[in-house]
N, C-alpha and C positions, 0 to 999 in steps of 0.2 A: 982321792984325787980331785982337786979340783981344776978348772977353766976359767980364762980369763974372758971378756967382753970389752970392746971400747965403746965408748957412749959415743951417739951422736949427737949433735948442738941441741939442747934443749929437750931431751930424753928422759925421760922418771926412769927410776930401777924399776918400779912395773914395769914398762915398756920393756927394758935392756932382759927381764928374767923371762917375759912373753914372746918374745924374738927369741930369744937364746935357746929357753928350756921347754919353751911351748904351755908355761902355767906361771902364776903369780900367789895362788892359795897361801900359805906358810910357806913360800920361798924367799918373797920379801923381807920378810925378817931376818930368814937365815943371810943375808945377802946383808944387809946392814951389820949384824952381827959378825960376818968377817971383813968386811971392810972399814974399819975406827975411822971415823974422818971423816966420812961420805954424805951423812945427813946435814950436814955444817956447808954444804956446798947450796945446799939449799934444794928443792924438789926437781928443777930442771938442770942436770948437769952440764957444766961445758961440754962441748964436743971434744973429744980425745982423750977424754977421762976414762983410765983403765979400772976395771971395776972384776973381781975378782968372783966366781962363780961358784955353789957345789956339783959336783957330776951328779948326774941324771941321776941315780938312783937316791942317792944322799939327800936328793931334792924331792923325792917322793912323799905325799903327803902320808899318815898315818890314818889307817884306816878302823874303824869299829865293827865288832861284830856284832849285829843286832839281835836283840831277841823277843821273839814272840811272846806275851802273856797269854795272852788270848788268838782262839782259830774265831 
């Protein structure tokens, strides 16, 4: 499922994904990647640009397991 966001006058999709999702890590990408078009608008969006979201989880970043070599 995703969400939608409207941009306000002069807003980055950083800004629109840190308002919305509360992170921008690898969510900016996924946010360009559904919405075709949007980088063409140029970094500061008009205001009232609807801008299409993933739900919170979908927007989770991937995490690693680390491992020790050495104590």
């Amino acid at each position: 499922m995703t969400q939608t966001a409207t941009a306000m006058d002069g807003e980055t999709v950083d800004e629109i994904c840190h308002r919305i999702l509360g992170k921008t890590a690898a969510v900016t990408e996924q946010v360009l990647d559904m919405n075709p078009g949007l980088a063409e608008l140029g970094p500061r969006l008009p205001g009232g640009t609807s801008v299409t979201l993933p739900n919170a989880t979908a927007a989770q970043v991937a995490t690693l397991d680390i491992v020790q070599l050495w104590d």
